[in-house]
C-alpha positions as CSV (number, residue, x, y, z in Angstrom):
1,X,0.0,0.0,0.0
2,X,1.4,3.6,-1.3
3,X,-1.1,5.4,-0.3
4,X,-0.4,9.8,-0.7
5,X,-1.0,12.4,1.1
6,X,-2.8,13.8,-1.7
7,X,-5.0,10.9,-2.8
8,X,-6.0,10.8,0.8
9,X,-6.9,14.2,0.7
10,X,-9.0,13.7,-2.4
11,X,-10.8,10.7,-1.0
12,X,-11.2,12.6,2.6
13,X,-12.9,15.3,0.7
14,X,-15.6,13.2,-1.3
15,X,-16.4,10.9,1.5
16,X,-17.1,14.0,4.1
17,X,-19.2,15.2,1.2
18,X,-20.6,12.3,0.0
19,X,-20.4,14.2,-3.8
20,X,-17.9,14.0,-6.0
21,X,-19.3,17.5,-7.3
22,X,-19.2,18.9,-4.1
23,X,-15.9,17.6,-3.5
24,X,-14.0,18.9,-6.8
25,X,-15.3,22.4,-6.2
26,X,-14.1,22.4,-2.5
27,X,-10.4,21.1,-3.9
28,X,-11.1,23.4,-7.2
29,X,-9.9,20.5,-9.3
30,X,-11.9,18.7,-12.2
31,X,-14.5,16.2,-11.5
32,X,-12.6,13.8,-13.6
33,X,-9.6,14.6,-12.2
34,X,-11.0,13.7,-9.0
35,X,-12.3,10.3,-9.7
36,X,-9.1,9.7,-11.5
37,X,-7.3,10.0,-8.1
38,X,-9.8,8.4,-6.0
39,X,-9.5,5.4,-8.4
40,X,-6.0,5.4,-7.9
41,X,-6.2,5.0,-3.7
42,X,-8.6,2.6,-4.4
43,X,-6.4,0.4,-6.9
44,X,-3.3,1.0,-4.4
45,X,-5.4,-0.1,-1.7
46,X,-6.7,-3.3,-3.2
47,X,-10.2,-2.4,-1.9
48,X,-13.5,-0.8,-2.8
49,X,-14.2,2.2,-1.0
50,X,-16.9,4.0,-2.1
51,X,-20.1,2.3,-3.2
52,X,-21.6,4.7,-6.3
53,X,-24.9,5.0,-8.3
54,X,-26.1,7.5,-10.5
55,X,-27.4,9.7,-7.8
56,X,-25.7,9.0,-4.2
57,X,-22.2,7.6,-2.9
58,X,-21.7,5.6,0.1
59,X,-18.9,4.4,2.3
60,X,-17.6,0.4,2.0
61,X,-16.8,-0.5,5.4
62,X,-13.3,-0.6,4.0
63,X,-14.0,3.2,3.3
64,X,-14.9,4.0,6.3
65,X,-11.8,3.1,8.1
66,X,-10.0,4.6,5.3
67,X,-11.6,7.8,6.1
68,X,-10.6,7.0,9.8
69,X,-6.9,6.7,8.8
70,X,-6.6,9.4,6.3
71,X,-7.9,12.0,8.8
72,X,-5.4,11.0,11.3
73,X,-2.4,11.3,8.2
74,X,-3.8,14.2,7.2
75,X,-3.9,16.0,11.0
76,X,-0.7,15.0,11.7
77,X,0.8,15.9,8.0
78,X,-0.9,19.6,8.7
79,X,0.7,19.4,12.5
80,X,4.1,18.6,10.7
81,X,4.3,21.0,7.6
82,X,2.8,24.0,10.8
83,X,5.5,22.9,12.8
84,X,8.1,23.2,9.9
85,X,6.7,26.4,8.8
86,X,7.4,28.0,12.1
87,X,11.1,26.9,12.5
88,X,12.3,28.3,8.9
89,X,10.5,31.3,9.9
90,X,12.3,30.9,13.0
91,X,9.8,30.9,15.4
92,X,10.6,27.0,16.8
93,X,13.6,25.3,16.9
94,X,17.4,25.4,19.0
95,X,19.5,28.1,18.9
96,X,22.8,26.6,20.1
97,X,25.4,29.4,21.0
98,X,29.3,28.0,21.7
99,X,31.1,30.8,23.9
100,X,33.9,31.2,26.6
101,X,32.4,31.0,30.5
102,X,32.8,34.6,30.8
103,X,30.9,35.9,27.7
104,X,27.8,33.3,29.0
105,X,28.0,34.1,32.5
106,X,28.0,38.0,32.1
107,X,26.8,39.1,28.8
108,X,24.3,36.4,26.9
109,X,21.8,36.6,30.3
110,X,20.7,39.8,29.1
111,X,20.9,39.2,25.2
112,X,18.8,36.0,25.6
113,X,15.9,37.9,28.0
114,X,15.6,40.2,25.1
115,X,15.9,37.3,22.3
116,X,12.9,35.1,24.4
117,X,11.0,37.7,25.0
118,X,11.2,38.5,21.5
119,X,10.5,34.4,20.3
120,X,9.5,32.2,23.5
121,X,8.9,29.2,21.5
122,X,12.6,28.9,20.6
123,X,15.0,27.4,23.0
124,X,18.8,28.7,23.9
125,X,21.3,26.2,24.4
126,X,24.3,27.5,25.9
127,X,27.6,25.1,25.7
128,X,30.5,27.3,27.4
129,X,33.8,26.2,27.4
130,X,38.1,27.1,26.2
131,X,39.0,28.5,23.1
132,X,39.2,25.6,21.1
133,X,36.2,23.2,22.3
134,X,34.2,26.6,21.9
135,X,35.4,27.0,18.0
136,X,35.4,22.8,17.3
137,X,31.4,22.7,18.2
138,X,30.9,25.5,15.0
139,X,33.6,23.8,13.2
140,X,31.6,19.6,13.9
141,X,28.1,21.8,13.7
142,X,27.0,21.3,17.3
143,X,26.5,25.4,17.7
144,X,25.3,27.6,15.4
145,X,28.1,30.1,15.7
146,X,30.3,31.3,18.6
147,X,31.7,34.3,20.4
148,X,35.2,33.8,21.5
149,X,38.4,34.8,20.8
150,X,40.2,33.3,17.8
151,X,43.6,32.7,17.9
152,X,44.3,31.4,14.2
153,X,41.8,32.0,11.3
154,X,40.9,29.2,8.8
155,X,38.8,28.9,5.9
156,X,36.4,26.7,7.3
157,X,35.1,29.6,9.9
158,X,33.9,33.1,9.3
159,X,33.8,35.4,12.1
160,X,33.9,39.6,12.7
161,X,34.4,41.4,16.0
162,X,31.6,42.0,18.5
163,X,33.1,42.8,21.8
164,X,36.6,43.9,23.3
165,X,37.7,43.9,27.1
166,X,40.7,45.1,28.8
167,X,43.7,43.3,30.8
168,X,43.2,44.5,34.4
169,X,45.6,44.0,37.3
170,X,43.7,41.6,40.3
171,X,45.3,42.5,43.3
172,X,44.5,41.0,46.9
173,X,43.2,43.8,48.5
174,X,45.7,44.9,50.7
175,X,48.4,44.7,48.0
176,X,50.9,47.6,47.9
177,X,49.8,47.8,44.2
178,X,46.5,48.3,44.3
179,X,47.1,52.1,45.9
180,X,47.9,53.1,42.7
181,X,45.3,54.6,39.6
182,X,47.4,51.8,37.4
183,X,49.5,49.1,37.2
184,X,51.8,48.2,34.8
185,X,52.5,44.8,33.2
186,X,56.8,44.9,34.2
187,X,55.4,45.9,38.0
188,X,52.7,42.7,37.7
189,X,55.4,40.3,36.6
190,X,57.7,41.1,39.5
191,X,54.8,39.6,41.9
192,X,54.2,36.0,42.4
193,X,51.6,35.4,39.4
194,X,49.1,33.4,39.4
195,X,47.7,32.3,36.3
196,X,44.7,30.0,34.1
197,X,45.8,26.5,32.3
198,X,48.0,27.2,29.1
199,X,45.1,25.5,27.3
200,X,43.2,28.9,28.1
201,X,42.9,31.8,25.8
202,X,42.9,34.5,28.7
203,X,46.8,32.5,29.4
204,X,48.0,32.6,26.0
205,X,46.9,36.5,25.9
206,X,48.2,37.2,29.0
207,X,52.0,35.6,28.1
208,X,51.8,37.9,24.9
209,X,51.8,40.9,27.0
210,X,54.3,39.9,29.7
211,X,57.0,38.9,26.5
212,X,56.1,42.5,25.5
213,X,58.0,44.0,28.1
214,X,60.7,40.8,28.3
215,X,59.1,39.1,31.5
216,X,59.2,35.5,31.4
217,X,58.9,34.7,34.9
218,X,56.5,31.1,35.6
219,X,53.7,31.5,37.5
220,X,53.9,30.8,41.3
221,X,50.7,28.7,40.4
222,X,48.1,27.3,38.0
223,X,44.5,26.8,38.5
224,X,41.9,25.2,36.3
225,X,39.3,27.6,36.0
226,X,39.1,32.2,36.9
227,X,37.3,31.2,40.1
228,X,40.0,29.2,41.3
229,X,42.8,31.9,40.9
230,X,40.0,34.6,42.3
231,X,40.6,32.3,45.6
232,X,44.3,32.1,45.4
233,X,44.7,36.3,44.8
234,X,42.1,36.5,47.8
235,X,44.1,34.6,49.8
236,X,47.1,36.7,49.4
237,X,48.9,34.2,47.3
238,X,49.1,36.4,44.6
239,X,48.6,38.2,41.7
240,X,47.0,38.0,38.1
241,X,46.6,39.5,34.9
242,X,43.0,39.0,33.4
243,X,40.2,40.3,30.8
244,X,37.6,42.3,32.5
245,X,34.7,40.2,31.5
246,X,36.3,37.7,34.2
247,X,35.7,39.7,36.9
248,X,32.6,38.8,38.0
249,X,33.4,35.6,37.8
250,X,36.1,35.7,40.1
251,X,34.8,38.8,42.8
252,X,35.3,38.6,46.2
253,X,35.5,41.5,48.5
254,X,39.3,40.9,49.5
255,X,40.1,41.1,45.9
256,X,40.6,44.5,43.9
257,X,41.5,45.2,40.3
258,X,43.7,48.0,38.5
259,X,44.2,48.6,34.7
260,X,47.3,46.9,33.3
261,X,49.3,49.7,31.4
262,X,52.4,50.2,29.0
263,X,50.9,48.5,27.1
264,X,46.9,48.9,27.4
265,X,46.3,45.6,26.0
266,X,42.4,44.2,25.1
267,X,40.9,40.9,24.2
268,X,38.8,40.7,20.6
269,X,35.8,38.6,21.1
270,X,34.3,37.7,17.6
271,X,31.0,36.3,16.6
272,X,32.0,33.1,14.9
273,X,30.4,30.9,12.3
274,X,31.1,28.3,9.2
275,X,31.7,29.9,6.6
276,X,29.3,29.4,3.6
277,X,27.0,27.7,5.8
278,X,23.7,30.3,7.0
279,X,22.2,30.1,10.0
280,X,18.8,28.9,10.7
281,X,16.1,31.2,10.6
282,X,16.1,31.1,14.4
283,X,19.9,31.7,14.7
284,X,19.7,35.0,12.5
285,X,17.1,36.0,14.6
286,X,19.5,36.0,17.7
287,X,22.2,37.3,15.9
288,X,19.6,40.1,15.1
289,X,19.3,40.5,18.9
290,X,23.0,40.6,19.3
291,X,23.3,43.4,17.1
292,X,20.4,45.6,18.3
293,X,22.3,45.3,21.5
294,X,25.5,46.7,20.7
295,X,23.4,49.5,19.0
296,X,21.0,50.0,21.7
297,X,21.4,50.4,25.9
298,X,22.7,46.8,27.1
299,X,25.2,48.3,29.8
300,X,28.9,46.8,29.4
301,X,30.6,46.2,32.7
302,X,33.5,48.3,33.0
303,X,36.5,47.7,30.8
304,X,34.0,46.3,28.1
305,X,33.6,48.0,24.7
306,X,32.0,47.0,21.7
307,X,34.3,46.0,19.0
């Protein structure tokens, strides 16, 4: 059995109306054209369905389950195509966003208020993470796009900056440093540092800087993750060098920060995609949002600009 969609349709039609003149005006298709196709269902089906004289059609038993099972195809067809309508107009549907922890924890909570309140049928998926797991979920097609920094460009990825933030000096709070207006990098690198994995972007940055001004002292210690050296600088262990979109994620009050100077040095943060690849209806409509919000009143923290 091969039944279609649209030779159940056809035969839906003329059973409810019992007319196959009725019927073809309803579809606005011939009469012949109609009977042509209700023929067909009936041939594919191996079965009578309609019983017909000259002046009145009635349904075979066989018929009358058809009808039965054609309006439960054709309800769940129209459910399906409604359903696919609204997520290529992007009104259903994932967005998945790839970014770094402190781009999700600090600046998408207020971008994806606006986007939900904008299309609450649409869900945000948020997978934070390093540089390079953040890049390889655009690059494998498990997130739409990204924002994160980018180290090395490649074909496969398109991307364009959306946000910058400056290198601040954390300081534990009673630090002799953090009496002054600013800090600069040669004065942070004769402190015991205290630094992110080299597997972090924030690390990688920060190096840069100190080889800038010829310190390559190692770090006193490593931690895993910003919250982790927000503990050690509290506990007067000592100092770091980080972005200030991080901030907030390491606060505490026994902690203070101070801009890094000579030189003034700032992390890119790009909106990152595959290149030749659109977005879904549903991720251009968040990237919309993005871009209303750098145009608009979203309030940066301080040491955040828009790229």
């Amino acid at each position: 059995m091969d039944a279609t969609v649209r030779q159940l349709a056809a035969y839906a039609a003329v059973a409810r109306a019992e007319s196959f003149t009725a019927a073809a005006a309803q579809l606005h298709v011939s009469q012949s054209t109609l009977s042509r196709t209700v023929a067909e269902l009936e041939r594919s089906l191996g079965a009578q369905l309609l019983e017909r004289d000259t002046r009145n059609i009635a349904l075979t038993p066989t018929g009358a389950e058809t009808l039965r099972v054609a309006d439960d195809v054709l309800n769940a067809h129209r459910a399906g195509m409604q359903e696919l309508e609204r997520f290529v107009l992007g009104e259903s549907g994932t967005v998945a966003v790839s970014t770094l922890p402190s781009i999700a924890a600090v600046l998408l909570p207020e971008v994806i208020t606006r986007f939900r309140n904008e299309h609450p049928q649409v869900a945000v998926r948020i997978m934070d993470g390093l540089e390079r797991a953040v890049l390889q979920r655009v690059s494998s097609g498990d997130a739409d796009f990204a924002i994160t920094t980018i180290n090395e460009s490649t074909s496969r990825l398109e991307h364009e900056p959306w946000v910058r933030d400056r290198f601040v000096a954390v300081l534990p709070q009673e630090h002799p440093l953090a009496a002054q207006e600013e800090v600069t990098w040669r004065e942070l690198a004769a402190e015991p540092l205290l630094a992110v994995g080299r597997d972090s972007s924030v690390r990688r940055l920060a190096d840069a800087a100190f080889a800038q001004v010829d310190a390559h002292t190692p770090p006193a210690a490593e931690a895993g993750s910003i919250a982790t050296v927000g503990g050690l600088v509290s506990a007067g262990l000592g100092v770091a060098a980080m972005p200030a979109l991080v901030l907030p994620l390491m606060a505490t009050e026994s902690v203070v920060h101070r801009p890094l100077v000579e030189p003034v040095v700032d992390r890119r943060l790009d909106f990152v995609q595959r290149a030749h690849r659109p977005l879904t209806a549903a991720g251009q409509h968040f990237r919309d949002v993005l871009e209303r919000c750098r145009c608009s009143d979203l309030t940066l923290p301080a040491g955040v600009f828009w790229a």
